[in-house]
C-alpha positions as CSV (number, residue, x, y, z in Angstrom):
1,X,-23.9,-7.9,-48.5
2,X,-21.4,-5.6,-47.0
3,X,-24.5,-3.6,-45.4
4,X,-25.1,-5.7,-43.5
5,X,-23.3,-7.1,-40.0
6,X,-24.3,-10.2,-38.3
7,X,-23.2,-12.1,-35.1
8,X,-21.4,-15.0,-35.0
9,X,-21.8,-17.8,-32.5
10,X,-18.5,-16.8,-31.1
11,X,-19.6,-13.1,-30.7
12,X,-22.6,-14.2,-28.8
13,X,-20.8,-16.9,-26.2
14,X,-18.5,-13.9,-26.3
15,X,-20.6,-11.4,-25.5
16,X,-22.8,-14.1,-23.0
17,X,-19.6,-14.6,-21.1
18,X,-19.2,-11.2,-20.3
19,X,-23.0,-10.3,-19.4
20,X,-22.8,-13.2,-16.6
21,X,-19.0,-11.6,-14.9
22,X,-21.0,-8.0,-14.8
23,X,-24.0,-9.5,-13.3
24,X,-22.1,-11.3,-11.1
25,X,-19.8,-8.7,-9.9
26,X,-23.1,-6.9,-9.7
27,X,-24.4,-9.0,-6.8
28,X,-20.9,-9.4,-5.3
29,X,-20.6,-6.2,-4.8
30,X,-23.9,-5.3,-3.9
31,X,-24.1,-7.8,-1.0
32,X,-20.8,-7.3,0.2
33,X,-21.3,-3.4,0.8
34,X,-24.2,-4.0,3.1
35,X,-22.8,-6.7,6.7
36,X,-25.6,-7.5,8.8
37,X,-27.1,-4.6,11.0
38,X,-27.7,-6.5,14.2
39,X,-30.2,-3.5,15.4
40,X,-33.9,-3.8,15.1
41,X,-35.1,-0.6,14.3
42,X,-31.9,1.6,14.5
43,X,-33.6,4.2,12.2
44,X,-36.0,4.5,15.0
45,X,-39.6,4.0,12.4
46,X,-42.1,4.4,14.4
47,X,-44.9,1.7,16.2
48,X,-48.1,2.1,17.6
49,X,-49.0,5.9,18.6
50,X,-46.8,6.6,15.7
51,X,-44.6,9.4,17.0
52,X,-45.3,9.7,20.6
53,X,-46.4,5.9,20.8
54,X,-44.3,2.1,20.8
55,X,-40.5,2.0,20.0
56,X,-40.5,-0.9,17.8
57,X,-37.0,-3.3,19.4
58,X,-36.9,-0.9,21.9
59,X,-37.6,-0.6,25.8
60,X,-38.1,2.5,27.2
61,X,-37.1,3.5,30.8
62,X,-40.2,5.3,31.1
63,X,-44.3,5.2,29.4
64,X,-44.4,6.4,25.9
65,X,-47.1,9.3,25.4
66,X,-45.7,12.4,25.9
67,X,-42.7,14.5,24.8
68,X,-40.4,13.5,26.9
69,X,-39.4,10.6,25.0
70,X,-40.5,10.2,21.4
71,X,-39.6,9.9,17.4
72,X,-39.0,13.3,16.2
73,X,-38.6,14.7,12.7
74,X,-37.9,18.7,13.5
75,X,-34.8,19.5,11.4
76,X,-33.9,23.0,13.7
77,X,-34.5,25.1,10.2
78,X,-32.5,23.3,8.5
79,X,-33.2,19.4,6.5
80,X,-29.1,18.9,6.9
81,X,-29.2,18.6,10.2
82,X,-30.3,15.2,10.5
83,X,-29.2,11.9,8.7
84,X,-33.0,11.4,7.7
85,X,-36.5,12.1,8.7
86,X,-37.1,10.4,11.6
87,X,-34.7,10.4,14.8
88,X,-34.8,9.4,18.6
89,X,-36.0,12.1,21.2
90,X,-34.2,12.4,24.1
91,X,-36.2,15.3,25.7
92,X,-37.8,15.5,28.8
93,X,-40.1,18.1,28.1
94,X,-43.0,17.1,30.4
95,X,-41.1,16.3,33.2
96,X,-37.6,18.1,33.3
97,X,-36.4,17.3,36.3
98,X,-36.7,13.6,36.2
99,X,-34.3,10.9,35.8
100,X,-32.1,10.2,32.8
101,X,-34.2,8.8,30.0
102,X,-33.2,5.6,28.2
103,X,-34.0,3.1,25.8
104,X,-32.4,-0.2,25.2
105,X,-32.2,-3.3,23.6
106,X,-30.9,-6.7,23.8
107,X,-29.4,-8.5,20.8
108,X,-28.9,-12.6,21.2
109,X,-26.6,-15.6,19.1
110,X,-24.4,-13.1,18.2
111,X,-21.2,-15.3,16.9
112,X,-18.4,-14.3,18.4
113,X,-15.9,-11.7,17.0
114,X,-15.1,-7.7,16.9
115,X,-18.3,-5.4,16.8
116,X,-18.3,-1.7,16.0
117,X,-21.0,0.3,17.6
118,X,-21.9,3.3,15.1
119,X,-24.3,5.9,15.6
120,X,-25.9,9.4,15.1
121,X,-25.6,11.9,17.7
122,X,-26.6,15.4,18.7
123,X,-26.7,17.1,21.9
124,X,-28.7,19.8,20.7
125,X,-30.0,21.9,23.6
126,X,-29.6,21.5,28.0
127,X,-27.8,18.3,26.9
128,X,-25.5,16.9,30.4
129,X,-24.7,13.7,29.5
130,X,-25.4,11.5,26.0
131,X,-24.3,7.9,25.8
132,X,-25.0,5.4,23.6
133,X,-23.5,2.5,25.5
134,X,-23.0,-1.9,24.3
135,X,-22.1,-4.6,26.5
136,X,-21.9,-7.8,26.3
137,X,-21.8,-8.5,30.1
138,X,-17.8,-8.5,30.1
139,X,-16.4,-6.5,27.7
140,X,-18.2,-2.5,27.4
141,X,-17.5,0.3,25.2
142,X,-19.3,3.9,24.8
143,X,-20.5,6.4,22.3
144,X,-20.1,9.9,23.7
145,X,-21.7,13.1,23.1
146,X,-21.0,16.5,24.9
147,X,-23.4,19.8,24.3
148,X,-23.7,20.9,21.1
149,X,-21.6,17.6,19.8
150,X,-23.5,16.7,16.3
151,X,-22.5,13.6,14.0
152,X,-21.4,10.1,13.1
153,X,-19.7,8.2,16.0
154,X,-18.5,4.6,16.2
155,X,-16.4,1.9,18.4
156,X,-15.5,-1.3,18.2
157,X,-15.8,-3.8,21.0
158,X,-15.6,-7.9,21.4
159,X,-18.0,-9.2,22.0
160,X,-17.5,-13.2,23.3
161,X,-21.2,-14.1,25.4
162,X,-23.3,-14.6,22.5
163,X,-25.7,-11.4,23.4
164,X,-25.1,-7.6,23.7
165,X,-27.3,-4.6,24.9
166,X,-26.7,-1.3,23.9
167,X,-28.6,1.2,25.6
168,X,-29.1,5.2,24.5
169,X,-29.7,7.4,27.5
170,X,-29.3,11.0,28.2
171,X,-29.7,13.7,31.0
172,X,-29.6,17.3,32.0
173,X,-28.0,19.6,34.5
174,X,-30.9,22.5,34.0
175,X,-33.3,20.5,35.5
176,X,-36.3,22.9,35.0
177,X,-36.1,22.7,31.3
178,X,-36.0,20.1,27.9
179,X,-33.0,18.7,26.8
180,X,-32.7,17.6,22.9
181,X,-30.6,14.4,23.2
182,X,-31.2,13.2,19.1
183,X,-30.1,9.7,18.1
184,X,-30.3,7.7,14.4
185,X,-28.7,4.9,12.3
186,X,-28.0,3.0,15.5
187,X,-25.8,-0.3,14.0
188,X,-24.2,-2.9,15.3
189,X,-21.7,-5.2,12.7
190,X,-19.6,-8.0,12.7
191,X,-16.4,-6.3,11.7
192,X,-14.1,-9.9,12.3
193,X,-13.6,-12.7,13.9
194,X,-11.7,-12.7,17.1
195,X,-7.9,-13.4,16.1
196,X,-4.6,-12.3,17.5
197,X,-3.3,-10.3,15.1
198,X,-6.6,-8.2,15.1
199,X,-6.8,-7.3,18.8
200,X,-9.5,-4.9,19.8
201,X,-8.4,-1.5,21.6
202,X,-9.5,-1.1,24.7
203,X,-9.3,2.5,24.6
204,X,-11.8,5.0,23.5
205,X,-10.7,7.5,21.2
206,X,-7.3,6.8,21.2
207,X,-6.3,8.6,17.7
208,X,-7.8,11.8,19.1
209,X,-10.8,12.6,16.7
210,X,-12.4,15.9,18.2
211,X,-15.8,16.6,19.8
212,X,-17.6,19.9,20.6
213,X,-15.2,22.6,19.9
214,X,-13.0,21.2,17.4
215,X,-9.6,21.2,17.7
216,X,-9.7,23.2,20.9
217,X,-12.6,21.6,22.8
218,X,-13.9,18.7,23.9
219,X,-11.7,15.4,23.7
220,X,-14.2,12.6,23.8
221,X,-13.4,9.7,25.8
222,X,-10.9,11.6,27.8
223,X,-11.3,13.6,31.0
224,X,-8.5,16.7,30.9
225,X,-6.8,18.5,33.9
226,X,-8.0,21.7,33.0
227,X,-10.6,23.1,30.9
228,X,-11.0,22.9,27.2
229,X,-10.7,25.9,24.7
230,X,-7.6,27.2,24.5
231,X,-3.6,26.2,23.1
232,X,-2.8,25.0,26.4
233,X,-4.7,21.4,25.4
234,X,-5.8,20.9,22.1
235,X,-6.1,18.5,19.0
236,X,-3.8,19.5,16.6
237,X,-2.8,18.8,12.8
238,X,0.3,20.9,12.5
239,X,2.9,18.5,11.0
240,X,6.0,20.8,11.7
241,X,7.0,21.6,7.9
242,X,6.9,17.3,6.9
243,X,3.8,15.1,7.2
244,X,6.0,12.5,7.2
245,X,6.4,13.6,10.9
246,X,3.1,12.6,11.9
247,X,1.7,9.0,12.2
248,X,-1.9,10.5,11.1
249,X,-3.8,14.2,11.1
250,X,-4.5,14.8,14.2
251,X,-2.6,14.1,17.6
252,X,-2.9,15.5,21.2
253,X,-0.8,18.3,22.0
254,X,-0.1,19.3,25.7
255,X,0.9,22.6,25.3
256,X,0.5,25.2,27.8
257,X,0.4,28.2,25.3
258,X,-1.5,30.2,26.9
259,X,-0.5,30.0,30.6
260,X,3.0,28.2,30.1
261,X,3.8,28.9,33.9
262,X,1.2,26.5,35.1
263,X,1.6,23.4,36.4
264,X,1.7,20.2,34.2
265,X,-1.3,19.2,31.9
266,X,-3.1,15.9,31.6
267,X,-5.8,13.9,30.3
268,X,-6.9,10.6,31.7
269,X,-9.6,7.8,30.9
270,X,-10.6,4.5,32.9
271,X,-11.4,1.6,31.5
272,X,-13.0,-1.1,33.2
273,X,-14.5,-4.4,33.3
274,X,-11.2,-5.7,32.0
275,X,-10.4,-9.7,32.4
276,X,-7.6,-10.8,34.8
277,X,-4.7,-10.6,32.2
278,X,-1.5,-9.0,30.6
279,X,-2.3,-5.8,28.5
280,X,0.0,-4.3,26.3
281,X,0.0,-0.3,26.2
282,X,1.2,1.2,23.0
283,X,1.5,5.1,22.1
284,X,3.1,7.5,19.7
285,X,4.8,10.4,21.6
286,X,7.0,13.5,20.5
287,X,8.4,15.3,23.2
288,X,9.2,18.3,20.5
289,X,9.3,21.2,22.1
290,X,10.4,22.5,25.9
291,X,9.6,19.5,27.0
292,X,11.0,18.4,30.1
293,X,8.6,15.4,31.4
294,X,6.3,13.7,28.7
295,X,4.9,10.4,30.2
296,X,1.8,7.9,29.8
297,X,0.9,5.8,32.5
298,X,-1.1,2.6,33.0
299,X,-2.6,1.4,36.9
300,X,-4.3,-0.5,38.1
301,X,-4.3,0.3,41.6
302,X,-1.5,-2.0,42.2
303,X,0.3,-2.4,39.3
304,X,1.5,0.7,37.2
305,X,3.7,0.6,34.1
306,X,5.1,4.2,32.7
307,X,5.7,5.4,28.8
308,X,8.5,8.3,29.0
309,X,9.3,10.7,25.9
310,X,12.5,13.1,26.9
311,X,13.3,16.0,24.7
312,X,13.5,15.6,21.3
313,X,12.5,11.8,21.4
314,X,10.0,10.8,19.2
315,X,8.1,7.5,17.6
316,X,6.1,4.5,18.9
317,X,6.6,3.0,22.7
318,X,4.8,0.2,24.3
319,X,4.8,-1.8,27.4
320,X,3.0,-4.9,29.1
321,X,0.9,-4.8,32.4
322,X,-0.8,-7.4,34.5
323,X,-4.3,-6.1,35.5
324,X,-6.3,-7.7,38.0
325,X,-8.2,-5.0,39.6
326,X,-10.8,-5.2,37.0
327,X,-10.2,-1.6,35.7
328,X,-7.5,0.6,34.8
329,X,-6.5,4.0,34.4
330,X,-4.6,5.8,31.5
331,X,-3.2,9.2,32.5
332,X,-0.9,11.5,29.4
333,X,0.8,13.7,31.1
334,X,3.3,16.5,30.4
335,X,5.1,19.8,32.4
336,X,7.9,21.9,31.0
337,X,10.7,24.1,32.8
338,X,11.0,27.1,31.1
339,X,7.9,28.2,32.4
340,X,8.1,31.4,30.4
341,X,7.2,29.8,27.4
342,X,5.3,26.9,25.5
343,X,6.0,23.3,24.9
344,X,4.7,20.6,23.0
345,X,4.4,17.1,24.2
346,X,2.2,15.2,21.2
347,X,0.5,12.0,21.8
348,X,-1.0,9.9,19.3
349,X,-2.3,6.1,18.1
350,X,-2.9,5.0,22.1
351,X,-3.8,1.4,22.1
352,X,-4.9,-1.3,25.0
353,X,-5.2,-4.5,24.1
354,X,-5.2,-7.9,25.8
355,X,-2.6,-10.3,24.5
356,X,-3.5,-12.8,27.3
357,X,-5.3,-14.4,30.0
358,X,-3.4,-15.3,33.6
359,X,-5.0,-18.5,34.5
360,X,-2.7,-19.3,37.3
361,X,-3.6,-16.6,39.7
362,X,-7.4,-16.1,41.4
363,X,-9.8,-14.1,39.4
364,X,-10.8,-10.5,40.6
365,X,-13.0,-10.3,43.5
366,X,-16.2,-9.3,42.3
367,X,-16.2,-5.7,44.3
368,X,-13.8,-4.8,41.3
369,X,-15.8,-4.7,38.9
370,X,-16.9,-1.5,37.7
371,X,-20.2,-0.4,36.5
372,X,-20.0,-0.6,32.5
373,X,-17.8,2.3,31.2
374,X,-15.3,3.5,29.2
375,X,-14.8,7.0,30.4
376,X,-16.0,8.3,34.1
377,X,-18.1,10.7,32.8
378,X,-20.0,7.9,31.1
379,X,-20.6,5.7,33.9
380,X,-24.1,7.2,35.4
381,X,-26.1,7.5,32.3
382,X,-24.7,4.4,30.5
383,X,-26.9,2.4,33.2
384,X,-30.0,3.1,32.7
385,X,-32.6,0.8,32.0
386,X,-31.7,-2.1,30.2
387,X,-34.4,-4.8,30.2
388,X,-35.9,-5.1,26.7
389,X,-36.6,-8.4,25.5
390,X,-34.2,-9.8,23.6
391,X,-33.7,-9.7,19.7
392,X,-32.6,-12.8,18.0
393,X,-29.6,-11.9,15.5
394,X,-31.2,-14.3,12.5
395,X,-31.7,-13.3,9.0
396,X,-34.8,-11.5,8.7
397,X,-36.4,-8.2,7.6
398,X,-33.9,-6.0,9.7
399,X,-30.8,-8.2,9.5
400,X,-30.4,-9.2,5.7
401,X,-28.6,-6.9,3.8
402,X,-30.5,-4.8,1.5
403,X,-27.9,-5.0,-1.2
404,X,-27.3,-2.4,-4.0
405,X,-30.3,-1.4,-6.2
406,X,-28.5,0.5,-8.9
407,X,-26.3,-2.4,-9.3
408,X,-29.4,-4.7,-9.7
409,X,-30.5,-2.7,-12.6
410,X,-27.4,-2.2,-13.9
411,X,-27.1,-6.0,-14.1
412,X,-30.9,-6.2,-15.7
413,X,-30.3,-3.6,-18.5
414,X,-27.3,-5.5,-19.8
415,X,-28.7,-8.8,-19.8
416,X,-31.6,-7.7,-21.4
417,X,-29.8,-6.1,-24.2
418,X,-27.8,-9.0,-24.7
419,X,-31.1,-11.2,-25.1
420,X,-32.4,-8.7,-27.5
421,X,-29.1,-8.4,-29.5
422,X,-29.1,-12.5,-29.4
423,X,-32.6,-12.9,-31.1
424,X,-32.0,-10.2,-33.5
425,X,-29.4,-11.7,-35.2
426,X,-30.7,-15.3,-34.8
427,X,-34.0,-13.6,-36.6
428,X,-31.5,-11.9,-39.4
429,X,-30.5,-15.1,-40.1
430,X,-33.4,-17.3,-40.6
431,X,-32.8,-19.1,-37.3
432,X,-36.2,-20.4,-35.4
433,X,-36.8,-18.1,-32.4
């Protein structure tokens, strides 16, 4: 009698109860980690003519059949240098001097809200430009990779008409060789819905994450004064003996190091295809260091609104502007007067956002607005072609998410046990089963 251990009814509800909250959770969490990739085909699988053949969701700016433009799945000697097998080709290898090659596609009844753009990126080899550009017809935001650039990039842009095309396109300067412009896990989500406490930033790169180089090369979304690679513009991570100094890693530092006798540094981006409206302009700044003028400006053209920092002055600054140009132009920039030495004029957390439209005034002419781009280096290869037929956002194949197998099973195995633990002891006992 005391060898022997049955369940109870109790035990089993018991033990019921908590099989359906795991299996739950289970398919919570396993739909919940996957939104809705809006892309068809962003892992680039390939169609008819398998590697050299059809784009399946994609339109190419030129015929498929030939290595200019194809599905690759080199690794470059080494299998972690790509996200998975199978990647977008960029390459112009039959006819290098051509035009920029591109690829697009159109994505329709997109509800509106906030998108972020994310991507794959390498400009391996003779790489000019790389872009990986969406629009929605109003609102445009770009993916940016310089040579040698390799990795994960993402945005986040509004996107209000209902559709969006994002086109991939790439060039190169050497015109009588290849280029290797490599693209994968192209996505497009719904991050939010529009609201105005979640306003998107209009700028690119705003917090500074680093390109080609690293710390002290390229600066993507930002055109600088002088060249990259050295302490007289970098990205920096120095805190200054307290990280409590620092709104995040990694800031801009205008520092003239290296040549502190030269004139004043800058970096500058445009933004256009902005709505007639009032922006607000927001940026962390520490002038912290033989610092003697440490501004950011906004224009316009007409209007122009200034964020000043003087020695020693540090923390978060903002200002309103009426744009109704159609674009506008963000310049950081920084000069110090003991030219014998160093300064450093940080920047950090630079915002643009909308906060409303001006509906008493005309609307901008339409010779002010700007081909879609974030940056001016963008602007000429985020053109290209962009005529693909479009591709209905509904649930299907490429849109549903794929969910979490491991948690599926996970879910299976306990409810099976519990089944077989259930009829065991109804057995024991001399229940009918």
């Amino acid at each position: 009698m005391y060898g022997k251990t049955f369940f109870n009814q109790k035990s089993i509800t018991l033990l019921l109860a908590v099989v359906f909250v795991v299996a739950s959770f289970c398919v919570t969490q396993s739909f919940a980690a996957e939104p809705t990739n809006y892309v068809t085909n962003g892992s680039f699988t390939p169609g008819t003519g398998g590697q050299w053949g059809a784009i399946p969701g994609w339109t190419p700016s030129i015929p498929v059949g030939s290595m200019d433009l194809y599905l690759g799945d080199w690794n470059y000697g080494n299998a972690a240098n790509l996200p998975d097998g199978i990647y977008l080709a960029l390459r112009k290898e039959t006819n290098p001097g051509s035009a920029a090659l591109s690829v697009s596609q159109t994505v329709v009844n997109l509800p509106a809200g906030v998108y972020k753009l994310s991507a794959w990126m390498w400009a391996q080899n003779n790489v000019a430009s790389f872009t990986i550009t969406v629009s929605d017809g109003t609102n445009t935001k770009t993916l940016t990779a310089a040579q040698g650039d390799k990795g994960h990039k993402e945005t986040e842009i509004e996107i209000v008409s209902g559709s969006a095309t994002i086109t991939i396109s790439a060039d190169n300067t050497v015109k009588t060789t290849f280029m290797d412009a490599l693209a994968d896990d192209v996505k497009l989500v719904k991050v939010r819905d529009i609201s105005a406490a979640a306003p998107v930033n209009l700028l690119e790169n705003g917090s500074f994450t680093p390109g080609t180089g690293g710390q002290w090369g390229a600066i993507p979304g930002w055109t600088p004064s002088i060249p990259v690679g050295s302490m007289d513009l970098y990205l920096g991570n120095y805190n200054y003996g307290n990280a409590a100094n620092l709104p995040d890693d990694i800031y801009l530092a205008l520092r003239k190091e290296t040549n502190p006798g030269s004139a004043a540094l800058s970096v500058a981006q445009t933004v256009s295809n902005l709505p007639h409206g009032v922006y607000k302009l927001s940026a962390w700044m520490w002038a912290q260091n033989n610092t003697e003028t440490f501004t950011i400006t906004i224009t316009d053209g007409t209007n122009s609104k200034t964020l000043s920092a003087a020695l020693g002055d540090k923390g978060y600054k903002e200002t309103e502007i009426e744009i109704a140009s159609g674009s506008a132009t963000v310049t950081i920039s920084a000069n110090n007067a003991n030219k014998t030495t160093f300064m450093d004029a940080l920047a950090d957390d630079l915002k643009l956002v909308k906060l409303r439209d001006i509906t008493n005034t005309p609307s901008p002419s339409p010779s002010a607005s700007a081909s879609p781009s974030v940056t001016p280096s963008a602007s000429a290869s985020a053109t290209a072609t962009a005529t693909s037929a479009p591709v209905t956002a509904t649930p299907g194949a490429t849109n549903t998410p794929t969910g979490d197998t491991s948690l599926w099973m996970i879910a299976l195995v306990v409810i099976v046990a519990a089944a077989g633990m259930v009829y065991v002891s109804k057995k024991r006992r001399g229940w009918n089963v």
